[in-house]
C-alpha positions in Angstrom: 0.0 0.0 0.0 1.7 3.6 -0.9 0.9 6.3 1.4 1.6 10.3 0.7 1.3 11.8 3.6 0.8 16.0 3.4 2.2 17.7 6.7 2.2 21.3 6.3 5.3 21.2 8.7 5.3 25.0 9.4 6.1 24.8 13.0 6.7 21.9 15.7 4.0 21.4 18.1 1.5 18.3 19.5 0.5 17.3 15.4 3.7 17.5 14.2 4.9 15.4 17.2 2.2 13.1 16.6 2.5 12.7 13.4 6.4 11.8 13.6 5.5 9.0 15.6 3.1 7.4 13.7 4.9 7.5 10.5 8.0 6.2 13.2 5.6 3.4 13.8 4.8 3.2 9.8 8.0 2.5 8.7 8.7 -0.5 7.2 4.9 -1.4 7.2 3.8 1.0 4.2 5.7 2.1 0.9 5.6 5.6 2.4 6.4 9.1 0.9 6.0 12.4 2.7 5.3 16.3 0.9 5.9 18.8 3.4 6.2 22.8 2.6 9.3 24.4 1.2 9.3 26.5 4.6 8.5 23.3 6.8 10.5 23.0 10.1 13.7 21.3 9.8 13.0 19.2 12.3 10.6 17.7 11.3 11.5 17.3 8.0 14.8 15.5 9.1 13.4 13.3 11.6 11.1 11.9 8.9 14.5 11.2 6.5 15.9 10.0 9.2 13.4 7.2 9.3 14.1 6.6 5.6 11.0 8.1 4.3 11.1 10.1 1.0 10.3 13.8 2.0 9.5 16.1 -0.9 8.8 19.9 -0.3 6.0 21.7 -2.1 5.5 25.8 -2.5 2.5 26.6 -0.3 0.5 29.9 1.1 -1.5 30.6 3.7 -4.6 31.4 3.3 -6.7 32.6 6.4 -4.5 30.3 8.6 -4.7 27.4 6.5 -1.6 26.2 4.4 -3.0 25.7 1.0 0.1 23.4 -0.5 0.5 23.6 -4.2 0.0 19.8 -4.9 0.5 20.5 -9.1 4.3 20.5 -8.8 3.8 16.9 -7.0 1.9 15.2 -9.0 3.9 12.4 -10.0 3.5 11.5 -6.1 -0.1 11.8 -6.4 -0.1 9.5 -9.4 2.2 7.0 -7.6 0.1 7.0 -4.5 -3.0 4.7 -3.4 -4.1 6.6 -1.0 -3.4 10.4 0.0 -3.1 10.9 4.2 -3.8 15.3 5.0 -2.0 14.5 8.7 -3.1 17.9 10.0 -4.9 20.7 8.6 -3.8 20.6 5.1 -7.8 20.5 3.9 -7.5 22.2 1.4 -5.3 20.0 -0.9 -7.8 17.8 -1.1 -9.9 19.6 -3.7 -6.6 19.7 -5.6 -5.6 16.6 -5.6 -9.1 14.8 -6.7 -8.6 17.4 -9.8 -5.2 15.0 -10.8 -6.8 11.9 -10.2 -9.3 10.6 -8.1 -7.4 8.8 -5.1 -9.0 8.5 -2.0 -8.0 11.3 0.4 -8.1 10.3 4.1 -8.3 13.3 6.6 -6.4 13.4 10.0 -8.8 15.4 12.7 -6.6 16.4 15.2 -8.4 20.3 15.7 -11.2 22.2 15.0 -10.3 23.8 11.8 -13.1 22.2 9.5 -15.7 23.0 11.3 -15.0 26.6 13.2 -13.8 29.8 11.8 -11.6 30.6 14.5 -10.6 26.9 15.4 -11.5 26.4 19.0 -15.0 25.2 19.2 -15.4 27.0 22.5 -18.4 29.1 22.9 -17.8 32.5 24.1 -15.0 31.0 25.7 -17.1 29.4 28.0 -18.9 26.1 26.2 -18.4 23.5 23.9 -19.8 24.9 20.8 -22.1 22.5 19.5 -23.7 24.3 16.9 -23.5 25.0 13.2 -21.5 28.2 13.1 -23.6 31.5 11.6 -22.7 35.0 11.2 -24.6 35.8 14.6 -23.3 33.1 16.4 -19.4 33.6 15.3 -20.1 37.8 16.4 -22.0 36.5 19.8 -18.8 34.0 20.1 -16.3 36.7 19.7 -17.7 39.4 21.7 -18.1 36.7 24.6 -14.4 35.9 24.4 -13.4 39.4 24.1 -15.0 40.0 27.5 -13.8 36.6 29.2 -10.1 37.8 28.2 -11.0 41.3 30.3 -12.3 39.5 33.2 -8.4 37.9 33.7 -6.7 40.8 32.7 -5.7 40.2 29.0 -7.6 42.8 27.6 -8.7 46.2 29.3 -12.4 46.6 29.4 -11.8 49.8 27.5 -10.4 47.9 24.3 -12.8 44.6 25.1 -16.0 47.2 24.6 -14.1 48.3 21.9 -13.2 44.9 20.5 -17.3 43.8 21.3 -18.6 46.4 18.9 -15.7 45.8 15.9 -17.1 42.0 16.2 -20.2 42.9 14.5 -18.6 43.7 11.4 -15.7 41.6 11.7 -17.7 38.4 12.9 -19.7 38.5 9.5 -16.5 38.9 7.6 -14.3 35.9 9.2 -17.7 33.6 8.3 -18.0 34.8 4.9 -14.0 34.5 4.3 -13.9 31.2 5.4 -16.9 29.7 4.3 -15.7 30.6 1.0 -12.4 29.5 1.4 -13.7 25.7 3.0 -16.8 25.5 1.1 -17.0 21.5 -0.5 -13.9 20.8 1.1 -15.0 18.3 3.2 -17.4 16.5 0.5 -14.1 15.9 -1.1 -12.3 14.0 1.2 -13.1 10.5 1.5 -12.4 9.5 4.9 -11.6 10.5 8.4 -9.4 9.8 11.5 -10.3 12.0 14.6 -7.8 11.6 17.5 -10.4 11.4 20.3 -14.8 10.4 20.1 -15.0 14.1 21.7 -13.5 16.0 18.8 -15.7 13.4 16.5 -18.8 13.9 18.0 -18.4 17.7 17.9 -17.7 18.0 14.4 -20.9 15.8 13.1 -22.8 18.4 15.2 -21.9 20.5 13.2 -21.7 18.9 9.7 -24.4 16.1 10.1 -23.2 14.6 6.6 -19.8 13.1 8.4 -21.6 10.6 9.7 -22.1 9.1 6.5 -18.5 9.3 5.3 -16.2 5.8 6.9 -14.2 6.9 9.8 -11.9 5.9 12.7 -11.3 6.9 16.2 -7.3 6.5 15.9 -5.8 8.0 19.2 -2.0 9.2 19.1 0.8 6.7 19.8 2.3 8.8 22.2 5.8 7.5 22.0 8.1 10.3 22.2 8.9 10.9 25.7 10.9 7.5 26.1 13.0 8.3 23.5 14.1 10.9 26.3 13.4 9.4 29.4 13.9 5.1 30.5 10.8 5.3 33.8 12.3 3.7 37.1 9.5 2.7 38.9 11.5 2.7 42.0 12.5 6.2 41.7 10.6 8.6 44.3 8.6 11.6 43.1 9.9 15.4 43.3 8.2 18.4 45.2 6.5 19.7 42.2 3.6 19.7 40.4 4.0 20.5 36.5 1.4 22.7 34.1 2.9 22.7 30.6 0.0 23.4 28.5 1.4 27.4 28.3 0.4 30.7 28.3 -3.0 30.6 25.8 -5.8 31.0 28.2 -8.1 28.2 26.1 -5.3 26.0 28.4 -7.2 27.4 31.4 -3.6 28.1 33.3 -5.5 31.2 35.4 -7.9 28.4 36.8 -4.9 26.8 38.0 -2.9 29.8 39.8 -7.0 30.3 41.7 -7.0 26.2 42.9 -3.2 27.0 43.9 -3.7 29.5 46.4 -6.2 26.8 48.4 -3.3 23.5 47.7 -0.3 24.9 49.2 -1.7 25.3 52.8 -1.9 21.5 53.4 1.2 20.7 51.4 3.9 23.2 52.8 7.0 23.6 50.4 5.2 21.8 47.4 6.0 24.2 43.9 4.2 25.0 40.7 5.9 24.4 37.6 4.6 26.6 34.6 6.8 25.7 31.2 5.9 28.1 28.5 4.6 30.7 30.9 7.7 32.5 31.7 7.3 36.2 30.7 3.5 35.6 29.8 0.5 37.5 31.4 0.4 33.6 33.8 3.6 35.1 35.5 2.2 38.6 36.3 -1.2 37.2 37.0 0.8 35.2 39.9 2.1 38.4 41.1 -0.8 40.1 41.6 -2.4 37.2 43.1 1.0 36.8 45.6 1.7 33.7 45.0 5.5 33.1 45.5 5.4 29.2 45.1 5.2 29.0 41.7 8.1 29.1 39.0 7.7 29.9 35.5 9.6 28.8 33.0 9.9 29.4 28.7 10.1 26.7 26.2 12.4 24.0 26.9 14.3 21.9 24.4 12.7 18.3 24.4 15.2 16.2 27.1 14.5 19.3 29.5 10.8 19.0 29.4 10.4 15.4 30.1 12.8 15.0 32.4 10.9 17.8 34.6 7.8 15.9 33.9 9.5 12.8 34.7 10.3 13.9 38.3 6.8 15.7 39.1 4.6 14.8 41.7 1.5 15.3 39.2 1.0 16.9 35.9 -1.8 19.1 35.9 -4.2 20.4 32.5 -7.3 22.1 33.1 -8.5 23.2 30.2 -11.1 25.0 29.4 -11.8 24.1 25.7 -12.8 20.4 23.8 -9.3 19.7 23.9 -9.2 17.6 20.7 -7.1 15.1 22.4 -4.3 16.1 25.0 -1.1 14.9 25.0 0.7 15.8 28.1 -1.9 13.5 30.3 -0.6 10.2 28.2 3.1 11.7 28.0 2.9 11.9 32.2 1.3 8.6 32.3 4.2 6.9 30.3 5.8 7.8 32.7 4.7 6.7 35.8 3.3 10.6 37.0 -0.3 10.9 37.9 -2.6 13.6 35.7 -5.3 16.3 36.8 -7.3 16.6 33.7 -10.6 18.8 33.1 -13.3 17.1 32.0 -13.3 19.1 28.3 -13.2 17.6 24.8 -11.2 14.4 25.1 -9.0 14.7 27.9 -11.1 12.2 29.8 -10.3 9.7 27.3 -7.1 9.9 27.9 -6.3 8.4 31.2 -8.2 6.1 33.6 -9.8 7.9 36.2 -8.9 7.5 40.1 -6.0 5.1 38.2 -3.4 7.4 36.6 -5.1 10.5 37.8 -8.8 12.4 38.1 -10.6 14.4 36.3 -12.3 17.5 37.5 -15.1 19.4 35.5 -13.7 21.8 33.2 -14.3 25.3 34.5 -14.5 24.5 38.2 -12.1 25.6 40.3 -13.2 24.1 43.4 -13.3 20.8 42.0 -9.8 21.0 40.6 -7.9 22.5 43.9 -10.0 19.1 45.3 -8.7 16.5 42.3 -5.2 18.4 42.8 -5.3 17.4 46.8 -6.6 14.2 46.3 -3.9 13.0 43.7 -1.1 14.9 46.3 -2.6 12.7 49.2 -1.9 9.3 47.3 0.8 6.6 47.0 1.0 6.1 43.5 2.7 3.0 42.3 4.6 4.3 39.1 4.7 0.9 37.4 0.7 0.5 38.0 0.0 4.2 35.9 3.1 2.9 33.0 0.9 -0.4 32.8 -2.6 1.4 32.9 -1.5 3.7 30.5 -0.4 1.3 27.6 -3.6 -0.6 28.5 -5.5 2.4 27.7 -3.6 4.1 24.6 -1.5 1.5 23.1 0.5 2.7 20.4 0.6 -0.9 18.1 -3.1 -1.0 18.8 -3.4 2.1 17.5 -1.1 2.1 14.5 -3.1 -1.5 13.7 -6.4 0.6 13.5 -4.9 3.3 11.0 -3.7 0.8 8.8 -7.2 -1.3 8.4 -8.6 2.0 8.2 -6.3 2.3 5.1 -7.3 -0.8 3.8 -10.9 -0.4 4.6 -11.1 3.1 2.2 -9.4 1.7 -0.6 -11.8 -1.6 -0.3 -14.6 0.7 0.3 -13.5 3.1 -3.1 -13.5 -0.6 -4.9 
């Protein structure tokens, strides 16, 4: 079976990561081929060589945030290929490519780009938006999160009224643009994998005609922090507890530095540990609030990160939006740390609850100081969340189900 896989590769996050490791877990299986951008990261560009797999670069604009890769100067790849993979948000190549030939085109879901203009899903910034977008709804969504963003200090409530009367012109306009720019694009792909039953529920709310198209609930190997880290289940936890979900507020990091100021009076000396917060509006928020127990730090390179996750007490993500799937649960879980997870989008799926952690429902504060003490209070048995963990996500499991979902879409085009 020959696979060209279309990664946009214009910066290294969670789907790039993700990505990486399936087609790590690929190799060898498939006759694979991979066409990135000419201004992909090099990265991840290289690691995919390094596996052995052909990487081809194609010219490609963006286009109200999506890359829109110029699939013409590959089409020698598309003609060699049985089936074309669109790994992240590359949706729009799929219109292209049918116009070469008509392969099946197999979509990736890992966000909420098809489906909402502004990509979160999150009402007002305060609900699951579960609703086919409109130009009202998109203006009532903005101006909500405009004023959400005032209430913890991101905006002033000057420039959010401000912002809240702009939104009724610009609301119409982002709905318009983009339902131009996406209009058919998801009638012309033939299949899809969505990387949690959250994120696929949410998006046949709001384009009822998915359901009739074949699709897979493929979660993400998850593979990528033992390349860095080999877990001791002997070795003790550290005084910490780790947020690494960063400075965007959809990450719900101010809900955090609120359940922190009630956790530290039973637990004395225990610390906060913020990565990708350091400099942020998180690090003067916890000035103002006086909290001196918590330490912020930037980016860190890859062996940095885990190995501070590896020594935490708990790894903590209370986000507030459908996360679409949530890494940094499964990455703690590998390796033997406990999780805090909100109950948004598909964070729940991924970790077994009162097992490798809790879950707390999304927005409540109280209830996540509470899951925060109660993981704190326990003897966790490292080797217990490691075996729990593979039990829940297992990555061969997982790469099996992409590949009969591969099969399956070239049976069912037939």
């Amino acid at each position: 079976m020959r696979i060209l896989a279309l990664a946009h590769g214009l910066g290294f996050g969670g789907a790039q990561i993700s990505t990486s490791e399936f087609l790590e877990c690929l190799r060898g299986r498939l006759d694979l081929k991979l066409l990135v951008c000419s201004g992909a990261d090099e990265n991840f560009a290289s690691n995919a060589t390094s596996m052995g797999i052909g990487v081809y670069h194609a010219p490609c604009r963006v286009s109200s945030g999506y890359p829109v890769m110029d699939v013409n100067s590959a089409k020698d790849l598309i003609k060699w290929a049985d089936i074309a993979w669109i790994t992240d948000v590359e949706y729009l190549s799929a219109l292209l490519i049918k116009q070469i030939r008509n392969i099946p085109v197999i979509a990736h879901v890992r966000s909420y780009a098809l489906i909402c203009p502004w990509w979160g899903a999150l009402y007002g910034f305060r609900e699951p938006c579960l609703e086919k977008c409109s130009t009202w709804r998109i203006t009532r969504c903005k101006q909500g999160i405009n004023l959400e963003l005032a209430k913890i200090g991101l905006l002033s409530s000057a420039r959010a009224r401000l912002y809240w009367l702009l939104d009724f012109v610009k609301g119409p306009l982002d709905f318009f643009r983009r339902s131009r720019l996406m209009n058919s694009v998801a009638e012309s792909i033939d299949g899809f994998i969505s990387v949690s039953k959250a994120l696929w529920e949410i998006h046949v709310r709001h384009l009822p005609s998915l359901s009739s198209k074949p699709f897979s609930i493929v979660y993400n190997p998850v593979t990528e922090p033992l390349k860095y880290v080999k877990p001791d289940p002997h070795e003790p936890y550290g005084d910490y507890v780790l947020y690494a979900s960063g400075s965007n507020p959809d990450k719900g990091p101010h809900l955090l530095l609120e359940a922190w100021q009630e956790v530290p009076r039973e637990f004395g000396n225990l610390k906060l540990y913020m990565v990708g917060c350091g400099g942020s509006w998180v690090e003067r928020l916890a000035k103002r609030m006086g909290l001196r127990n918590v330490i912020f730090f930037g980016k860190l390179p890859p062996d940095e990160y885990y190995r501070l996750m590896y020594r935490a007490r708990a790894v903590v993500m209370p986000s507030i939006w459908p996360e679409p799937f949530g890494r940094i649960p499964v990455e703690a879980n590998r390796l033997g740390v406990p999780a805090v997870v909100s109950s948004a989008g598909g964070l729940p799926e991924t970790i077994v609850d009162r097992v490798t952690g809790y879950i707390f429902k999304a927005g409540d504060v109280d209830d996540l100081a509470e899951k925060v003490a109660r993981v704190l209070k326990r003897n966790f048995d490292k080797e217990e969340i490691i075996r729990h963990s593979y039990e829940k996500i297992n990555p061969q499991r997982e790469v099996e189900k992409l590949v009969g979902f591969f099969e399956n879409v070239i049976s069912y085009g037939e």
